[in-house]
C-alpha positions as CSV (number, residue, x, y, z in Angstrom):
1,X,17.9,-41.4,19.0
2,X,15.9,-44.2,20.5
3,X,13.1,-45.8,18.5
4,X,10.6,-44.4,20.3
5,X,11.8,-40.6,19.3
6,X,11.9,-42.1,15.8
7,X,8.5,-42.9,15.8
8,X,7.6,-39.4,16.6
9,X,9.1,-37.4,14.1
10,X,6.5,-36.7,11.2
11,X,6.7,-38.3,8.0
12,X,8.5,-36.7,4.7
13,X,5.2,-36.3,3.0
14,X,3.4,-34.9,5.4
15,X,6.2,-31.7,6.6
16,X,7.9,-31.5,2.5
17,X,5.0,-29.1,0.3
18,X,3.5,-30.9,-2.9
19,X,7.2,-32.3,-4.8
20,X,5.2,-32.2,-8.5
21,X,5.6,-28.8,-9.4
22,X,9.9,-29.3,-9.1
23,X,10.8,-30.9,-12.4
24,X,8.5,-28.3,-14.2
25,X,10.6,-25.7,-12.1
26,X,14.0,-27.0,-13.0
27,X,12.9,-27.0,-16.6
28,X,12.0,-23.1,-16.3
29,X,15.3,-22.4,-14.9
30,X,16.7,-24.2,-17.2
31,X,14.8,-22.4,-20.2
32,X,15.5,-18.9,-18.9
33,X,18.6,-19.2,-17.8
34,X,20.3,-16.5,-19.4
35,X,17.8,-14.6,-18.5
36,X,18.1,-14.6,-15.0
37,X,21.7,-14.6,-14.9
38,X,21.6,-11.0,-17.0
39,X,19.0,-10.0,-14.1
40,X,21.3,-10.5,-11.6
41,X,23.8,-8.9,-13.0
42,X,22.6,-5.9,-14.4
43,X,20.0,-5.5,-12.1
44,X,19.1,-2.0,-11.3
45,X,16.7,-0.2,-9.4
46,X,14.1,1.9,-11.3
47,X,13.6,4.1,-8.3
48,X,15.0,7.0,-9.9
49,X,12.6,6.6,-12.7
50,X,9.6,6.3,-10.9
51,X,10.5,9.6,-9.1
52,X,10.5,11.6,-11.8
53,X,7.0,10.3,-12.7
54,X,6.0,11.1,-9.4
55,X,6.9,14.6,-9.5
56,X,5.8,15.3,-12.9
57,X,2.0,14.3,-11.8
58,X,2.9,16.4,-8.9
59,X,3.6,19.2,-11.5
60,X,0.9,18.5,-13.4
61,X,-1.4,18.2,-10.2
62,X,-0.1,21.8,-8.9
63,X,-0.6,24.0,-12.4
64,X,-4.4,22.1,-13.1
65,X,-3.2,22.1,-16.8
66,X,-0.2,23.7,-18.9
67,X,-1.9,25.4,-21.5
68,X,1.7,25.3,-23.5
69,X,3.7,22.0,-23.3
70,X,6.5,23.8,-23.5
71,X,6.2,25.8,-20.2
72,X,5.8,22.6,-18.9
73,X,8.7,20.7,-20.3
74,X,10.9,23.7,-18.8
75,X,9.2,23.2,-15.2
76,X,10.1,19.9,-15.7
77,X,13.3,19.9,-16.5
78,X,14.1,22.5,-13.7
79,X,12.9,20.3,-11.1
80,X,13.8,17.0,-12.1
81,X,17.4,17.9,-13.1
């Protein structure tokens, strides 16, 4: 590079975001570090879960109102198993 293409490039300060917020960072990581090493590896998707839900308000949605909670536990269980 020649000094004249050094004189172009921006300054650190200016292109690098706010550098404050890093130690406080480090120190989080640091705090739940365990943690986030147990979320990693155990990690699982609750898509499963949140499908059921979904068609038990569709259930619900569909019969306007079991008028036994058991009838609706078996429709339930049918479906969703």
């Amino acid at each position: 590079m020649t000094s004249s293409e050094t004189e172009e490039l921006p300054d650190a300060d200016t292109v690098l975001p706010d550098r404050d917020g890093v130690p406080k960072l480090g120190r989080t990581l640091a705090a739940w570090q365990v943690e986030i090493g147990r979320m990693w590896r155990f990690s699982r998707s609750n898509g499963i879960t949140e499908g059921f839900h979904r068609k038990m308000k569709l259930i619900q949605r569909r019969a306007f109102g079991f008028r036994n909670f058991e009838n609706y536990r078996r429709r339930v269980r049918a479906l969703c198993a």
